[in-house]
C-alpha positions in Angstrom: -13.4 -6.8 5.5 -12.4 -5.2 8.9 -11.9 -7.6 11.0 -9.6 -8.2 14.2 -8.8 -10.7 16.7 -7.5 -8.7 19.0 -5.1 -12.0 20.4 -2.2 -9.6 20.4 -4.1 -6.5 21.3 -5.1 -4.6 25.0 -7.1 -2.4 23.4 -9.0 -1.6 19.2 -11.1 1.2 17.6 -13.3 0.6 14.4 -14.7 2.6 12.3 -18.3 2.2 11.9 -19.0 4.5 8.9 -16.3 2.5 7.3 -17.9 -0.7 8.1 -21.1 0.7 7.1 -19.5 1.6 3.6 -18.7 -2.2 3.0 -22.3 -3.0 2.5 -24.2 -2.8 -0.8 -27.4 -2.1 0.4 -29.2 -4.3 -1.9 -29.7 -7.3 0.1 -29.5 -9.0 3.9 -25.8 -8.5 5.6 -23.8 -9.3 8.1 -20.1 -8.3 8.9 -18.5 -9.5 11.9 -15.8 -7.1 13.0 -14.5 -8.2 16.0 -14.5 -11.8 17.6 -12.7 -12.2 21.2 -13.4 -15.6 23.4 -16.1 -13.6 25.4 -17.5 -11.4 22.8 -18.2 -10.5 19.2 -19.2 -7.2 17.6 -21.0 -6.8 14.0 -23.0 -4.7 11.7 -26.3 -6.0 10.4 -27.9 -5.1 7.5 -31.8 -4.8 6.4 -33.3 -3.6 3.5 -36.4 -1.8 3.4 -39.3 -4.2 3.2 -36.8 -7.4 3.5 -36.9 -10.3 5.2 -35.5 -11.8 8.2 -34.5 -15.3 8.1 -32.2 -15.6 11.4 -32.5 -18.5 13.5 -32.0 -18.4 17.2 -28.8 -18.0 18.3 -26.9 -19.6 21.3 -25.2 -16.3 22.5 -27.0 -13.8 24.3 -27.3 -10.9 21.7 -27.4 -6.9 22.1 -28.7 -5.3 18.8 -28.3 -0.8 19.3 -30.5 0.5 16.2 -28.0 2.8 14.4 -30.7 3.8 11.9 -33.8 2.5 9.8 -37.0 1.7 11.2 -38.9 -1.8 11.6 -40.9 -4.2 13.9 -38.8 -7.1 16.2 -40.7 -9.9 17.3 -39.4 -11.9 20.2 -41.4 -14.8 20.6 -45.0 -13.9 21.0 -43.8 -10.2 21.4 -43.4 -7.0 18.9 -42.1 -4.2 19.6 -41.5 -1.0 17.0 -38.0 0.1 17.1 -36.0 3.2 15.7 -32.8 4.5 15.6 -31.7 4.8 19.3 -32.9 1.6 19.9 -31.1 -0.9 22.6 -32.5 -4.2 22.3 -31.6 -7.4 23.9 -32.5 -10.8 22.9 -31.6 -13.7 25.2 -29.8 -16.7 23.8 -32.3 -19.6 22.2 -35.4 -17.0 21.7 -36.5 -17.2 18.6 -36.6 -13.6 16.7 -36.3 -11.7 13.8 -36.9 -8.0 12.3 -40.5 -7.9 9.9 -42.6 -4.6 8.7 -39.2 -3.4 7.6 -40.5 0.1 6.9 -36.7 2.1 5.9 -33.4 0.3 5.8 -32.3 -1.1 8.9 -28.3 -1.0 10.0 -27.7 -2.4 13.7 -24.7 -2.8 15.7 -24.6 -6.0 17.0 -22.9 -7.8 20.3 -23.1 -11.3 21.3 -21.9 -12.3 24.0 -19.6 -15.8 24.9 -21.7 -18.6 24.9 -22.0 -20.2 28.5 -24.2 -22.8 28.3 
């Protein structure tokens, strides 16, 4: 797995299609690449017409839709999101991706928990 601390480092570049290339496709993945005191960086992986099962986190979390196509529901809210998509979920909300219509990949940030 690509993964850094960065403890030793100003500065770190990832590849993402490399990241990307680590997951099968067949099922539900995550792959954290980067984890720093204030922040952490992953890829997330859907398959079409999977399921969801997060739990709320206690980070506030930044998904950006890299490709694929689904619903999100944040609380009592959906939205449809696409590629292009920026979507920000604040920490303790309960959400998670449904109608999973093509394979999902998101690039996702959470940042350091405060509370």
């Amino acid at each position: 797995m690509l993964m850094t601390k960065m403890s030793d480092k100003a500065w770190e570049t990832f590849d993402i299609a490399a990241i990307q290339a680590e997951l099968d496709g067949n099922a539900v993945q995550y792959r954290e690449f980067l984890k720093v005191p204030a922040l952490s960086c992953g890829l997330y992986f859907l398959p079409r017409e999977s399921e969801d099962t997060q739990s709320p986190h206690a980070e506030d979390e930044v998904y950006y839709v890299l490709k694929g196509k689904a619903h999100l529901k944040v609380g009592d809210e959906t939205r449809e999101i696409g590629a292009g998509s920026l979507l920000y979920v604040k920490a303790s909300e309960t959400h998670s991706f449904f109608d999973i219509e093509e394979d999902i990949t998101l690039l996702v940030l959470f940042a350091a928990s405060g509370r």
